[in-house]
C-alpha positions in Angstrom: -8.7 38.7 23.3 -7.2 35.4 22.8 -3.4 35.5 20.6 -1.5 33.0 20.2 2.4 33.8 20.7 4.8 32.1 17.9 7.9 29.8 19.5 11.3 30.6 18.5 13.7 28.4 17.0 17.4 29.5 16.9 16.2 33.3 17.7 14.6 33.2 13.8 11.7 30.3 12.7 8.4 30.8 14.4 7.6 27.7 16.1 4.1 25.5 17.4 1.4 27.9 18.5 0.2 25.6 21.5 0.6 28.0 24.5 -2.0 30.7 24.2 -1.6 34.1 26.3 -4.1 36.4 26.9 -2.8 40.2 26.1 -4.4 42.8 27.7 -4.1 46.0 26.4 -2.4 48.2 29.1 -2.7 52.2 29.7 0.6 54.4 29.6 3.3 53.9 33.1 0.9 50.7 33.6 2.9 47.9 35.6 2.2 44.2 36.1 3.8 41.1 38.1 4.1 37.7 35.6 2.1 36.3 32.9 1.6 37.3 30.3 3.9 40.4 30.1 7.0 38.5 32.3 8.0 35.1 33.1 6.9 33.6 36.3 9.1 30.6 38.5 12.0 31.1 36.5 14.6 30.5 37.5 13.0 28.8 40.7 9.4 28.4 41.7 8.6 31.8 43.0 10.5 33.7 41.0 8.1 35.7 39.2 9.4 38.6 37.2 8.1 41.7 36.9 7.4 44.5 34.0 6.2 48.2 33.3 5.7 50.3 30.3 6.4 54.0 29.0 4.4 56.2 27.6 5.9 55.9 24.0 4.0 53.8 21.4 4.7 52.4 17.7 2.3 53.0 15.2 1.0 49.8 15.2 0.1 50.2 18.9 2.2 48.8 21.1 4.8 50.2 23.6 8.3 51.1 22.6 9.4 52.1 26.1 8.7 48.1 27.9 11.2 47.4 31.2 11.5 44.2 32.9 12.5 43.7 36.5 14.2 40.7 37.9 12.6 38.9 41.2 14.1 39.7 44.8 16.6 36.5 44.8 18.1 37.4 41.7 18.7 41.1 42.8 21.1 40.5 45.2 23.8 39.1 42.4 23.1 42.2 40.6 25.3 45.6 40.8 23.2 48.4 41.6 24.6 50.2 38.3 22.3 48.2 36.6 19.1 49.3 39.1 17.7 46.2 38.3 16.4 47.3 35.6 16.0 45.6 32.1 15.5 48.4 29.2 15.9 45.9 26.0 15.6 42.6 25.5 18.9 42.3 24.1 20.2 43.1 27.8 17.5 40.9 29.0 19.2 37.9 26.7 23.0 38.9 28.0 22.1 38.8 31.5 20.8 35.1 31.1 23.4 33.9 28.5 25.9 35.5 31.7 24.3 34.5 34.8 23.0 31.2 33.4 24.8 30.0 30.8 23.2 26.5 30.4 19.8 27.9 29.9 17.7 27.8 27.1 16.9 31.7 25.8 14.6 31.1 23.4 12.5 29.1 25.9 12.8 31.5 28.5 11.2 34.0 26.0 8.5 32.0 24.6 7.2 31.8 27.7 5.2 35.2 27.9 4.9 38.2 25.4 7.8 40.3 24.9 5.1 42.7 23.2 2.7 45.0 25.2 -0.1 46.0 23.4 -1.7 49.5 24.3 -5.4 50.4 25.1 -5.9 52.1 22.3 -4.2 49.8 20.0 -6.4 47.8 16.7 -4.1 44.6 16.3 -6.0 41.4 15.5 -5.1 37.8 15.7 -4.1 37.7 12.5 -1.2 40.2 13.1 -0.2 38.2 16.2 2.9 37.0 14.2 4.5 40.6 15.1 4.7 39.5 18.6 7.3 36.9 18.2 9.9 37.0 15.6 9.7 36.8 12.3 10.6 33.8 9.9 13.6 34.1 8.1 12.2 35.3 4.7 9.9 37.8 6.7 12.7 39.2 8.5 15.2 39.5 5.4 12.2 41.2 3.2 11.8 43.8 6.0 14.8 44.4 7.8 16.6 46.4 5.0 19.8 43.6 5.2 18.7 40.0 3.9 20.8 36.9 4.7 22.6 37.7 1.4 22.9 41.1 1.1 20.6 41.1 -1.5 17.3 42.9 -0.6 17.5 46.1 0.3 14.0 47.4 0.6 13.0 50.2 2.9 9.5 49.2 5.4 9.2 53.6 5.7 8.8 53.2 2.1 11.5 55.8 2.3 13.3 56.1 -1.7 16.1 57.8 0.1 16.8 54.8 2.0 17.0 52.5 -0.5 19.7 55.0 -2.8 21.9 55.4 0.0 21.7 51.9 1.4 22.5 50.6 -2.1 25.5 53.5 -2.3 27.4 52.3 1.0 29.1 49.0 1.7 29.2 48.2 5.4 32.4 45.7 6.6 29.9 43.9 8.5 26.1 43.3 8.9 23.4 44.1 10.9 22.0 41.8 13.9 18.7 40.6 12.7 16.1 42.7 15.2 13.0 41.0 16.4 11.8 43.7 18.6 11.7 47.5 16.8 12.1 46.2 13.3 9.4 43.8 13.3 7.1 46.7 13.1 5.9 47.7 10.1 6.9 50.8 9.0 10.2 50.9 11.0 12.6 50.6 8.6 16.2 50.1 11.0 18.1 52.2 8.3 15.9 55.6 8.3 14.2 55.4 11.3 14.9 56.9 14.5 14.9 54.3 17.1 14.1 56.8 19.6 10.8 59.1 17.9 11.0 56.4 15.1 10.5 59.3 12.3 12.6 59.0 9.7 16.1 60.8 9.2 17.8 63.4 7.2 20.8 62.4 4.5 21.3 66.0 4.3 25.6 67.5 4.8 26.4 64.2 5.2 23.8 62.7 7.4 25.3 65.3 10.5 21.5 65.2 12.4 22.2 61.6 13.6 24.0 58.8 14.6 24.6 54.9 13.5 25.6 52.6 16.2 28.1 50.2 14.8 28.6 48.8 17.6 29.6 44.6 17.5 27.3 42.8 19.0 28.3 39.5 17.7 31.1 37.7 15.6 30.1 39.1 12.4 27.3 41.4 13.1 26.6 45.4 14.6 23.8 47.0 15.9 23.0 49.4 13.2 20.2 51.1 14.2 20.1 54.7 14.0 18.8 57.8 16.2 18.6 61.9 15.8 21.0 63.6 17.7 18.9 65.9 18.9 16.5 63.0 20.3 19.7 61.3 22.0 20.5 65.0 24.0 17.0 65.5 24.8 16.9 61.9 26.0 19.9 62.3 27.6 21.7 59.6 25.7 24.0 61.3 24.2 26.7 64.1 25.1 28.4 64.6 28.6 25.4 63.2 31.2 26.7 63.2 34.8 24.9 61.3 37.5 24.1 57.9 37.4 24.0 57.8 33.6 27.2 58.7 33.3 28.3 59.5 29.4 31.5 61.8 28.4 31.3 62.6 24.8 29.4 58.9 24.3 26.3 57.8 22.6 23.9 54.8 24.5 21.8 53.1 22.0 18.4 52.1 23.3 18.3 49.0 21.4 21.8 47.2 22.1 23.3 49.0 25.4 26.3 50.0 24.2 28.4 53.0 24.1 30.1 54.9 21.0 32.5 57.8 21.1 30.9 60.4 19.9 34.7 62.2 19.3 35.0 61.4 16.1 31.2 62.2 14.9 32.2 66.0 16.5 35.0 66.1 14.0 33.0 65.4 10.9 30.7 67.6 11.9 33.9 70.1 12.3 35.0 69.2 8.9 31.2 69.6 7.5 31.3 72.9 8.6 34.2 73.8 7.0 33.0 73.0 3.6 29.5 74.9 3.6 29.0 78.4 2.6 25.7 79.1 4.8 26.1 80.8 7.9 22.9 80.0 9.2 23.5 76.2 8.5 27.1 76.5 10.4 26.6 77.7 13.1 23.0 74.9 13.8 25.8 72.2 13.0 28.5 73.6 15.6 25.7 74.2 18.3 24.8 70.5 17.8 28.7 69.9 18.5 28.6 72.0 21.3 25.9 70.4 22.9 27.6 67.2 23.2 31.5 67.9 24.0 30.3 70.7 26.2 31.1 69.3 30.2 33.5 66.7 29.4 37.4 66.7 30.9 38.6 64.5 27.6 41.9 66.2 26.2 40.5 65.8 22.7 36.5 67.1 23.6 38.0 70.1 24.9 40.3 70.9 21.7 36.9 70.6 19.4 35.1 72.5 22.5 37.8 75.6 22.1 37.7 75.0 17.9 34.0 75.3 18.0 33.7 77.8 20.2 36.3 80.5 18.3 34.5 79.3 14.8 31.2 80.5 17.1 32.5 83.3 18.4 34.5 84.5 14.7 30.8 84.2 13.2 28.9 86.1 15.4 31.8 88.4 15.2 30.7 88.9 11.4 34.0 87.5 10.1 34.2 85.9 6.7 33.4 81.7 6.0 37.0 81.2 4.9 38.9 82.8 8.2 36.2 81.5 10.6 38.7 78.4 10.5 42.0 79.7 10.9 43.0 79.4 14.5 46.3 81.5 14.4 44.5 84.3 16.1 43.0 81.8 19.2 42.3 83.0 22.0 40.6 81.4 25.4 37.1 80.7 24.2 34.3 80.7 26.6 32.9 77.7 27.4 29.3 79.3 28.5 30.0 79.1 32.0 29.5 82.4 33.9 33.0 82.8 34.9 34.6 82.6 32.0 31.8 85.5 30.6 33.7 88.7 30.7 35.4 90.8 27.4 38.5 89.2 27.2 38.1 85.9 25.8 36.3 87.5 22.3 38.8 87.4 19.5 39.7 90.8 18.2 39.7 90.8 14.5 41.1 94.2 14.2 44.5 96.3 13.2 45.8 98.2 15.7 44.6 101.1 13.9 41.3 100.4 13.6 41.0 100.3 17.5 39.1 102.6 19.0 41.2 105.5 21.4 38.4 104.9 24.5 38.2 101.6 25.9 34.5 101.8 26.7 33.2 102.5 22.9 35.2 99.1 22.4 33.4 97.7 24.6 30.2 98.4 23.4 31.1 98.1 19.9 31.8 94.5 20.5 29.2 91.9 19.5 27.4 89.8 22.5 29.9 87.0 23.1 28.7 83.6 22.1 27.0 81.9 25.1 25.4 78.7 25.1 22.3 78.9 26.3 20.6 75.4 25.4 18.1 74.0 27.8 20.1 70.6 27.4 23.3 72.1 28.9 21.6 73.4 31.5 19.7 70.8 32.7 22.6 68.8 32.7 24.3 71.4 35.1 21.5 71.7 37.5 21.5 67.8 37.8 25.2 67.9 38.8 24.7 70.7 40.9 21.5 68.6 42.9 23.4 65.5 42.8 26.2 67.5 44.8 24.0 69.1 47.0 22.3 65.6 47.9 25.8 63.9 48.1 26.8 66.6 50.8 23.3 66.5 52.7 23.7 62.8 52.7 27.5 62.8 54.3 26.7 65.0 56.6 23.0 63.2 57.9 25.6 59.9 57.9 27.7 62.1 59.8 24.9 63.1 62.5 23.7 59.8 62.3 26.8 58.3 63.8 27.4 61.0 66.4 23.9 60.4 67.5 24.4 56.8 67.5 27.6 56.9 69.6 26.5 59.2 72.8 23.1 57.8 72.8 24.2 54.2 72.8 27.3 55.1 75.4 24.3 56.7 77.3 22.1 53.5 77.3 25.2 51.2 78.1 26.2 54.3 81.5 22.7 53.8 82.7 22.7 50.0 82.5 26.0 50.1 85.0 24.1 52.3 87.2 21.6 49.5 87.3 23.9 46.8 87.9 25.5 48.7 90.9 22.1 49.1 92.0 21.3 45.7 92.0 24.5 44.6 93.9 23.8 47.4 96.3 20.4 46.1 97.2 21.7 42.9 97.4 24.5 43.7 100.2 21.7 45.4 101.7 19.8 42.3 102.0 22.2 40.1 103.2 23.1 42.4 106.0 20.0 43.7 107.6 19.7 41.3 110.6 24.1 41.2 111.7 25.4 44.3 110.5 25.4 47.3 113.0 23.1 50.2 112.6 25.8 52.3 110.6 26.7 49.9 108.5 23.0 49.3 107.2 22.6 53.0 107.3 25.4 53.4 104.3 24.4 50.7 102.5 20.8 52.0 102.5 22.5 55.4 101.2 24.5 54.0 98.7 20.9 52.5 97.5 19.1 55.8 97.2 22.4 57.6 95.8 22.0 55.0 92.9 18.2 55.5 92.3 19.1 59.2 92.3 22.0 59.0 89.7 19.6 56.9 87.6 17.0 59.3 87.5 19.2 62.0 86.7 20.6 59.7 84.0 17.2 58.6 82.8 16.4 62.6 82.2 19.6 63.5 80.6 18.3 60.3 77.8 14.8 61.9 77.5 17.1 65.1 76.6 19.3 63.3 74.4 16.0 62.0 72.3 15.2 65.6 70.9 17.3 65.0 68.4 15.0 62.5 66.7 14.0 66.0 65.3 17.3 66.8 63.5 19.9 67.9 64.5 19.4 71.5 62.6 16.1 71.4 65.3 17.5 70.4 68.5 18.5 72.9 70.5 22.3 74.1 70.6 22.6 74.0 74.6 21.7 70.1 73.9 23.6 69.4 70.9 26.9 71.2 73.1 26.4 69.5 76.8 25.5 66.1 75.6 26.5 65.6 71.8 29.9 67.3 71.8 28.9 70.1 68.9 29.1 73.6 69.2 27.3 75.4 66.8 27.7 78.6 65.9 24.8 80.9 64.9 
C-alpha cells in the first residue's frame, strides 16, 4: 500500500510529497528496526533506530501506544532513567533539539512515519494527510484553539465542549498537536488522552485532570485525562519504583509532571458543598487513591482530612459535621497496623456510652479501610522492589566473597608453580657435582611441591561448588574455605 508522507515546514504546512513510504499495517506489541516506522543512519551511517507498538488503537486505526528506541551509540550518552525509551514524540523532538542542537527536526521527522497503522485498520491514500501534520487552517478548524482564538469547535462533536470551552478563558494557549489531535474524533478538550472517551463536566469536572503544563513561551499542553485512567495507568498518585510520582500527574502526551496537591483540595472543597452521601464519599476515595503513600507534609494533612470525613460518614454522622475537625483523631491510613478501635472517632456524650466495653465494640461501625486494587498494587510493587533490592546486595555480596578467595586461591597455586619451577631447575643444574644428599633434598623439595599443588588443585575443585549458590553449597565448604559460618 503505497502513501505518500506530507513534509513539514515550521512543525505546521505540509510540504512536497516526493518521498513515498510504504506502511505496513502491523499486529499489536509488533516491533521493527528503521524505515518506515524509524529513521535509519541518523545521526551517522549505521545508526538505525528502532520502534514498537502497544496494544491501544484510535478509531481510525492506528496505534496510540508507538515507542521509539535510540541506536547503541547514542545510548551510552543517555541516563538510564530515561531506559532509552522514547514514549512521545514531543520527548523524541527535546532529546534532538538537546543533544543536537544544530539539527534540523522537521527533517529528521519527515524522514519515516511517525504514524503506525494497524492490521485491521481501513485508511486509504486519500486520508494519508493524517500522517503528517496538518496545515494551518486544518489544524485551527480541529484542534478546539485556532491561531486567534476564534474557533472553538469540538471534533467529538461533543456540545458540552463547545459551552464550556466558550465559558473559560485560559492565560495561555494550547501547543498545536500533530500527533493525538490530528485524529478525527479526538477533540484535545473532552477527550481522554489515555482511553480517548470523552469526559465528565459534572461537580466541577472532579473525574479528571488538565495538564497546563508550559511547554513553550506562550503555549501549555492542555490535554486532558480521567483520573481514574491515570491511577490505573499508574500515572497519577504516589507510584514508587522506577516511575517514581508523589502526589503528581505524568501526561502521556508532553512528559511532564503536575502536583496533584492542589486538584486533592478542590476535590476537598467539592465535597464540602454536595448533599449526596453516595457522591461524597466516590469523590474522597478518588482523593485517597492519590495522596495515599506519599511523605509530603501537605498530602498527609488532606490524607488525615479525608480519612476522618471517611471515617465520620460511615459512622452515619450528618453532611454538615462530616467537616468539622475539632473532634480529630489519628485516622487510619488502611495500613494493617494502624487497623485496631482506636483511631474511629467517637461521636458520642459520655452518657450515651455504653457501661461494657465489648458491646462498644461491636456497636461500632467497620472502620474505613481502603481497599482499592490501585493501592495495593502499588504496595506489593514496593514490597518486590525491596525484596529484589536486598536479594540483589546480598548476590553482590556473595559475588565478591567468591571472587576474593577463589582468585587469592588461583594466585597461591601459581606461587606453588613458580617454586616448582625453580626447584626443578636447581635440580637440574646440580645432578652431575652435587653429592648424593644434596640431590636427594632437592629431589624432595620437588615432589613436596607437586604434592602441595595437588592438594591445592583439590581444595579449587572444592571451592567451584559454589557456582551453585551459595544457599546450595555446602556449609562445611562455605566455613573452611569461604570464611562464612552459617547457621541452620
Amino acid at each position: 500500500m503505497e502513501l505518500d508522507i506530507p513534509g513539514e515546514d515550521n512543525g505546521f504546512t505540509a510540504g512536497s510529497k516526493e518521498n513515498e513510504l510504504h506502511l505496513r499495517p502491523v499486529k499489536a506489541g509488533e516491533s521493527g528496526e528503521g524505515l518506515p516506522y524509524a529513521p535509519v543512519d541518523w545521526p551517522n551511517r549505521g545508526d538505525n533506530w528502532t520502534w514498537k507498538v502497544g496494544k491501544r488503537k484510535t478509531s481510525s486505526g492506528f496505534w496510540i501506544d508507538r515507542y521509539l528506541y535510540p541506536p547503541r551509540s547514542l545510548r551510552k550518552t543517555m541516563t538510564l532513567c530515561r531506559k532509552y525509551r522514547f514514549a512521545s514524540r514531543y520527548s523524541v523532538e527535546q532529546y534532538i533539539r538537546k543533544e543536537f542542537p544544530n539539527a534540523d527536526v522537521n527533517a529528521f521527522f519527515a524522514s519515516f512515519s511517525w504514524k503506525v497503522p494497524s492490521e485491521d485498520s481501513t485508511w486509504t491514500k486519500d486520508e494519508s494527510n493524517s500522517l503528517g501534520m496538518l496545515p494551518d487552517e486544518e489544524m485551527a478548524e480541529h484542534s478546539g484553539y485556532d491561531s486567534n482564538h476564534e474557533s472553538m469547535d469540538c471534533k467529538a462533536r461533543n456540545r458540552i465542549c463547545n459551552l464550556q470551552l466558550q465559558a473559560r478563558t485560559y492565560s495561555l494557549a494550547s501547543m498545536d498537536c500533530d500527533i493525538c489531535c490530528s485524529e478525527p474524533g479526538f477533540c484535545r478538550n473532552c477527550c481522554c488522552i489515555l482511553c480517548c472517551k470523552t469526559i465528565n463536566w459534572a461537580y466541577g469536572g472532579y473525574s479528571f485532570v488538565k495538564c497546563e503544563a508550559r511547554v513553550g513561551d506562550n503555549y501549555i499542553c492542555g490535554h486532558v485525562a480521567h483520573m481514574d485512567c491515570a491511577l490505573r495507568s499508574y500515572m497519577a498518585g504516589t507510584v514508587g519504583g522506577s516511575i517514581g510520582l508523589d502526589v503528581e500527574y505524568y501526561c502521556r502526551r508532553c512528559d511532564k509532571r503536575t502536583s496533584l496537591i492542589p486538584y486533592v483540595t478542590r476535590l476537598v472543597m467539592t465535597c464540602e458543598s454536595l448533599d449526596s452521601r453516595d457522591d461524597i464519599e466516590k469523590i474522597l476515595n478518588l482523593g485517597l487513591c492519590i495522596v495515599y503513600g506519599s511523605q509530603q507534609t501537605d498530602a498527609k494533612k488532606l490524607l488525615h482530612r479525608i480519612g476522618l470525613a471517611m471515617t465520620k460518614l460511615k459512622c452515619g454522622a450528618d453532611l454538615k459535621d462530616i467537616w468539622k475537625e475539632e473532634n480529630a483523631s489519628p485516622v487510619s491510613t488502611g495500613s494493617p497496623e494502624d487497623a485496631n478501635d482506636e483511631d474511629i472517632p467517637d461521636f458520642r456524650t459520655d452518657l450515651e456510652l455504653p457501661l461494657d466495653l465489648e458491646l462498644q465494640k461491636q456497636s461500632q461501625p467497620p472502620m474505613f479501610i481502603t481497599s482499592d486494587h490501585r493501592i495495593a498494587s502499588v504496595k506489593l510493587q514496593d514490597k518486590i522492589d525491596q525484596v529484589l533490592q536486598s536479594l540483589k546486595r546480598s548476590q553482590e555480596f556473595e559475588y565478591r566473597i567468591a571472587e576474593e578467595r577463589l582468585y587469592a586461591q588461583k594466585d597461591f597455586l601459581l606461587g606453588l608453580y613458580q617454586q616448582l619451577d625453580t626447584s626443578r631447575a636447581h635440580l637440574a643444574k646440580c645432578t652431575g657435582t652435587a653429592t648424593n644428599s644434596d640431590s636427594d633434598a632437592l629431589l624432595g623439595n620437588v615432589i613436596n611441591r607437586v604434592g602441595q599443588i595437588k592438594l591445592e588443585l583439590e581444595k579449587l575443585t572444592t571451592m567451584k561448588e559454589v557456582a551453585k549458590g551459595f544457599g546450595r553449597a555446602s556449609k562445611t565448604i562455605l566455613r573452611e574455605h569461604f570464611g562464612l559460618d552459617i547457621q541452620d
